[in-house]
N, C-alpha and C positions, 0 to 999 in steps of 0.2 A: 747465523744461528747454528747454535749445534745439532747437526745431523741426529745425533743417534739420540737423544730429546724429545726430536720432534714426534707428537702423537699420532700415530699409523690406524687405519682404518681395520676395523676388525675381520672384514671379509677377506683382507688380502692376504692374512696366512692362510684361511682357507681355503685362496685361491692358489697360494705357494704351495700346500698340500693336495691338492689333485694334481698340480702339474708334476710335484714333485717325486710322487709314485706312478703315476699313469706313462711317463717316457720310459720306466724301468720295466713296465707291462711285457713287452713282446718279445724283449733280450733275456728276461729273467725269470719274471715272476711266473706265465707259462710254464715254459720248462719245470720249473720248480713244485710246482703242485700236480702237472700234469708226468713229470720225469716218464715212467714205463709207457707210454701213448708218445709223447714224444720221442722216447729211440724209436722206435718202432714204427711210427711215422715215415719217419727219415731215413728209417736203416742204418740206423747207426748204432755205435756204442756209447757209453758213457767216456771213454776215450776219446772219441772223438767229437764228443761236445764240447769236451776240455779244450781240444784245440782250437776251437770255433769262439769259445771264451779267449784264447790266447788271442787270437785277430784283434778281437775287439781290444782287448786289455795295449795290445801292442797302439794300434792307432789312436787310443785314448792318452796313452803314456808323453807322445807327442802334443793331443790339444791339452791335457792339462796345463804345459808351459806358455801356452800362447792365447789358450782360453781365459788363464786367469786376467792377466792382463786388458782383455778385450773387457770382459767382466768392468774392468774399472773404469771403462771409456763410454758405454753405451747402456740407454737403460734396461732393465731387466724384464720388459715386456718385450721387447723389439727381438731380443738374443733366444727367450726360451718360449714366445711362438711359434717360430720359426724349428726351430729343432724340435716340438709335439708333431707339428705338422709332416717333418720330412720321417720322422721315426714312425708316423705312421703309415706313408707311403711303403716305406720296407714291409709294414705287418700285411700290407695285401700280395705285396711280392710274396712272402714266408706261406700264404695261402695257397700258394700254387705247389708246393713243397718240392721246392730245386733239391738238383743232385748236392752232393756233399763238399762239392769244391766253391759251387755259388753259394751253398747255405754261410760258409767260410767268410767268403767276401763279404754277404749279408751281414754280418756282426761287426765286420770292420768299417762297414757303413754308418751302422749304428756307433760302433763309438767315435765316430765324427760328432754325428746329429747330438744323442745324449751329452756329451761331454766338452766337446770345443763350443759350441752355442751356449751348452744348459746348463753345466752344473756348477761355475764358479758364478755365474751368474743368479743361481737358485740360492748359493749357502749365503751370499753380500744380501742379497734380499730379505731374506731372514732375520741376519744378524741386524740390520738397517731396522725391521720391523720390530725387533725385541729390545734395544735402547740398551745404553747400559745395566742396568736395574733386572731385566728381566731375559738374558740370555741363553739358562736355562728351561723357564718358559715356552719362547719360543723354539729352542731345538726339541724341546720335550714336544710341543706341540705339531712340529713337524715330522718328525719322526714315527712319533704315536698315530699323527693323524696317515702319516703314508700307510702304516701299518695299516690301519682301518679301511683305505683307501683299497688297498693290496688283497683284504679279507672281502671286500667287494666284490674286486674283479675275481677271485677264485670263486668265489659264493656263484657268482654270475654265470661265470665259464663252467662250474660244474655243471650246473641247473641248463645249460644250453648243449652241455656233451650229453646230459643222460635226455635230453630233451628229443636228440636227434640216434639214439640208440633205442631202436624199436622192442629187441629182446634182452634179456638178460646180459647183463655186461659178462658175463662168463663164458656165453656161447654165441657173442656177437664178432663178426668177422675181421679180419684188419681196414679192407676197404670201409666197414663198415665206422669202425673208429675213428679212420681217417677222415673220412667223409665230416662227423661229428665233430673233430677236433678243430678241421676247418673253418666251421663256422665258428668256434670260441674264436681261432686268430681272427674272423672279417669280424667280428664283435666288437672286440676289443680294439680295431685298428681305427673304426670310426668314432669308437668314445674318446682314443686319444684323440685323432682330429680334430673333434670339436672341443677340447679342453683347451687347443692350440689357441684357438678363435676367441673363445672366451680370455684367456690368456693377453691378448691382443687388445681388447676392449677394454679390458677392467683395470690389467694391472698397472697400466696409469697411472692410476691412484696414486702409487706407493711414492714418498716423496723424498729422494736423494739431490745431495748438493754436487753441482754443478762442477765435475771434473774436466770440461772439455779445454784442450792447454791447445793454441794451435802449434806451440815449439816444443809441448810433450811428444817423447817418441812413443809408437804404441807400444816395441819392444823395449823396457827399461832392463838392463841388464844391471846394473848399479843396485837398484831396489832387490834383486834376488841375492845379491854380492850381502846388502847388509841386512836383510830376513835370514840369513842364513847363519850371522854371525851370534843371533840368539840361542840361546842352547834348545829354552823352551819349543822351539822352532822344529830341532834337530831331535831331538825327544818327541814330537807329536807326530813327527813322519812315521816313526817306530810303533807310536800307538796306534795312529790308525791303520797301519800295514796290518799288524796284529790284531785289531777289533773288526778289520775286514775282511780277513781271511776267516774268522767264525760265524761270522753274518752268509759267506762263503760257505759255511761248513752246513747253516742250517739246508742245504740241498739234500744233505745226506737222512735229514728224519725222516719225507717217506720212502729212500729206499730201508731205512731200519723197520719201518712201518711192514714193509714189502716183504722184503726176505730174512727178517727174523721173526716179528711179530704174528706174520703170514696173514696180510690183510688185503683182501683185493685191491682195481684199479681206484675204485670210486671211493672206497673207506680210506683209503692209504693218501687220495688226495682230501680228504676230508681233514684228516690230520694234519698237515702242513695247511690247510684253511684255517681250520681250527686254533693254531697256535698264530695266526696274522690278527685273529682279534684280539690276543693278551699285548699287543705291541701300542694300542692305543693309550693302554689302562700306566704300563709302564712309564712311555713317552710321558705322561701329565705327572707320573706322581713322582720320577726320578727327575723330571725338569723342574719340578717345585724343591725337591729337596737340595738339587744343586745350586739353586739361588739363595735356601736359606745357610747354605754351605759352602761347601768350595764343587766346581765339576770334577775335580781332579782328584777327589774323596771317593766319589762314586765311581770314575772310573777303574778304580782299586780293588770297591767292591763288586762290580762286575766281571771280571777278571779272574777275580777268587772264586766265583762261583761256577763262571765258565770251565776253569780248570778243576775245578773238582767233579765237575760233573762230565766233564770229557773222560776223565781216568773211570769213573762209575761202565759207563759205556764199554770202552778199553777193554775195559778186566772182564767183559764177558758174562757180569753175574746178571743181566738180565735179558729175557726172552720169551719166549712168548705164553710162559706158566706165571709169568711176574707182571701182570699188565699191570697193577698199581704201580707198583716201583717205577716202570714205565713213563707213565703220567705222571708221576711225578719229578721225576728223573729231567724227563724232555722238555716240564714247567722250569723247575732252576736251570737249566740252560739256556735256554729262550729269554730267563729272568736274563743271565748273563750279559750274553751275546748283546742284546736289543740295549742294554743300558749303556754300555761301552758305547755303538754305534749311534744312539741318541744326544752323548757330550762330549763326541771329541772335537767336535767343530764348535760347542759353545764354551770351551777352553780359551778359544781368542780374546775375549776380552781381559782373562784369568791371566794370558799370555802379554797382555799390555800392547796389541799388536793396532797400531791407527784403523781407522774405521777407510782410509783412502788407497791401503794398501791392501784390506781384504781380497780381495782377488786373486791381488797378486798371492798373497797369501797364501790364500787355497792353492792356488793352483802349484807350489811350490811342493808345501805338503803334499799332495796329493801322486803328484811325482813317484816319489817311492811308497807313499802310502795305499797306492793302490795298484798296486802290482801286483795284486792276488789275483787281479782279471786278466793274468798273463800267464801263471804259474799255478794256482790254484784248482782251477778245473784239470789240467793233464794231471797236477799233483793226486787229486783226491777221484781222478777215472781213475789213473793207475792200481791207484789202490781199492777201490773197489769192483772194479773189474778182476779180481783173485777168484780163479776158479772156486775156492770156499769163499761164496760171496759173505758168509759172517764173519770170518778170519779176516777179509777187507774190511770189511765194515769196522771192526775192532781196530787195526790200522789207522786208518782212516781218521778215528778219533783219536789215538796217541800222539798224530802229527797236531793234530788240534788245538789237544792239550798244552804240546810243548811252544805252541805260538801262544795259547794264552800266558803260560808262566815270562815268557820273555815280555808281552804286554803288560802283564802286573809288575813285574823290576821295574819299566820303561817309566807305568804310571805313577810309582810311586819317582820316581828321581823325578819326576813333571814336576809331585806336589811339592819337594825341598824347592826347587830353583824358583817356581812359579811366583814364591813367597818375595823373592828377592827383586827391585825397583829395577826394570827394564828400558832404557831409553832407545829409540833408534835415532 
């Protein structure tokens, strides 16, 4: 029977969808809404979270190669319980809040767990659930739905930081924040555990054909030798490096929230809350248009709008007398960024690539394509760490900008070649 035909039960992208945002919870998403509470937390700077990104990015770059490939051996229940489970084990370590050399290691733990276990594992599952017909669909669904998933845990975590902040968040102490910010990471460490569990049980379901070869090697070096020979291939590494360093870049809204707009801890994480619920709305209505379409149309136009609204930033004309322009500003980019990062993985089908080598697949792409979790964080501390923290800030998005302009050449060269009969 053909695999990617077979009709898939409806809960299990739902179930792909918590698993799929909730592993990215304690490495990412955190930090991300909570930025000013977490340096300070830690004692650190936004430099030195970039390096703590490097870890991870570094020991991820290794399981992408070897992750894909497992991905293609074992089912996707067995690989991405296992990794919710052990990435929550780190969320209760990250509670204790180590010095800066363990927090280090902490990351490069994590991207063992997220990424050698999870995430070729997570994208085969998907693509397996959304058939040929609806590949779009399903990344839109995914994607959108993590978003929502992501707007959750901030919704949550806020509601649990101000829960545990007795006075006014302006005249409340560090111990005191500390204290509060604690219980969001033991919060969050046990939601992912039991999504592991659940994870465990359910995903089951999903139903893939039988790859186990007993004279298959796990490492096929041969299969990366002729994925590589496609171009579409060699082009999608490009894209997503490029649509993940902007996904990368949304760390920078609440500090623009921060220190241009001049919003406190709690508004400023509201905002980077706030834009995690327009990621659902996106994810359905650009995965529907990608299927009545091509994905690699809308990649184009996401790109375009990312870059235009990075250069908006850039240039300085807005700040804290232009909060319209603001919101609206921070809406087309988020439109950007989130569209790009919802179709570059349902490109594969677009790409002609077997349903037996997804893994491998991923996990090839993924190689260079996510390298931003190496380079990206020191990239953009560097730069906003600039004594004129708005002069960084303005930085910051020129570097932005000029990845998305190489991601829209990248995407459009996708959609000529993509056209053209690919065999492997």
């Amino acid at each position: 029977m053909n695999n990617t035909e077979t009709k898939q039960p409806l809960y299990i992208i739902i179930l792909l969808i918590l698993a799929g945002e909730s592993v990215f919870i304690l490495p990412f998403v955190l930090q991300r809404i909570f930025r000013p509470t977490f340096l300070e937390s830690f004692a650190i700077n936004n430099e030195n979270l970039g390096y703590c990104f490097s870890f991870y990015g570094i020991i991820a770059l290794f399981s992408y190669v070897f992750g894909g490939p497992l991905a293609d051996r074992f089912h996707p229940k067995n690989l991405m319980s296992i990794a919710l489970i052990l990435t929550a084990l780190g969320g209760f370590y990250l509670a204790t809040f180590p010095a800066y050399t363990e927090l280090k290691v902490l990351y490069g733990y994590w991207g063992f767990t997220t990424i050698f276990l999870f995430w070729a594992a997570m994208i085969k599952a998907t693509r397996l659930w959304g058939g040929k017909k609806k590949q779009g669909i399903a990344f839109g669904f995914l994607d959108g739905g993590r978003g929502l998933v992501a707007a959750a845990f901030g919704s949550l975590g806020v509601f649990v930081f101000a829960l545990f902040i007795d006075v006014d968040i302006s005249e409340s102490t560090l111990p005191e924040r500390q204290n509060a910010f604690k219980q969001v990471i033991l919060t969050s460490s046990v939601i992912v555990g039991i999504i592991g569990v659940l994870v465990f049980i359910f995903l089951k379901a999903l139903k893939i054909e039988d790859n186990s070869d007993t004279n298959q090697h796990f490492f096929d070096l041969s299969a990366f030798k002729l994925l590589l020979k496609v171009p579409s291939i060699r082009l999608l590494m490009l894209i997503i490096l490029c649509a993940y360093t902007g996904y990368k870049g949304t760390d920078l809204f609440t500090l623009y929230a921060t220190d241009v707009m001049k919003y406190d801890a709690i508004r400023s994480a509201g905002v980077g809350t706030s834009l995690l619920y327009i990621r659902p709305v996106i994810g359905v209505v650009i995965g529907f248009l990608a299927d009545k379409t091509r994905a690699s149309l809308w990649l184009i136009i996401g790109f375009t709008l990312t870059t235009i609204s990075s250069l908006v930033f850039a240039l300085g004309i807005i700040n804290d007398s232009t909060i319209a322009l603001f919101v609206i500003n921070i809406l087309l980019i988020a439109i950007g960024i989130y569209s790009c990062r919802v179709l570059y993985f349902a490109t594969l089908e677009e790409a002609k690539i077997p349903i037996v080598l997804t893994g491998t697949a991923v996990g090839l792409v993924s190689i260079v394509g996510y390298t931003p979790d190496i380079f990206s964080g020191p990239l953009f501390g560097i730069l906003v760490d600039n004594p004129d923290k708005v002069a960084g800030l303005q930085n910051a998005f020129w570097a932005l900008g000029l990845f998305s302009v190489i991601g829209l050449m990248a995407s459009i060269l996708f959609f000529k070649y993509s056209k053209k009969k690919e065999i492997l």
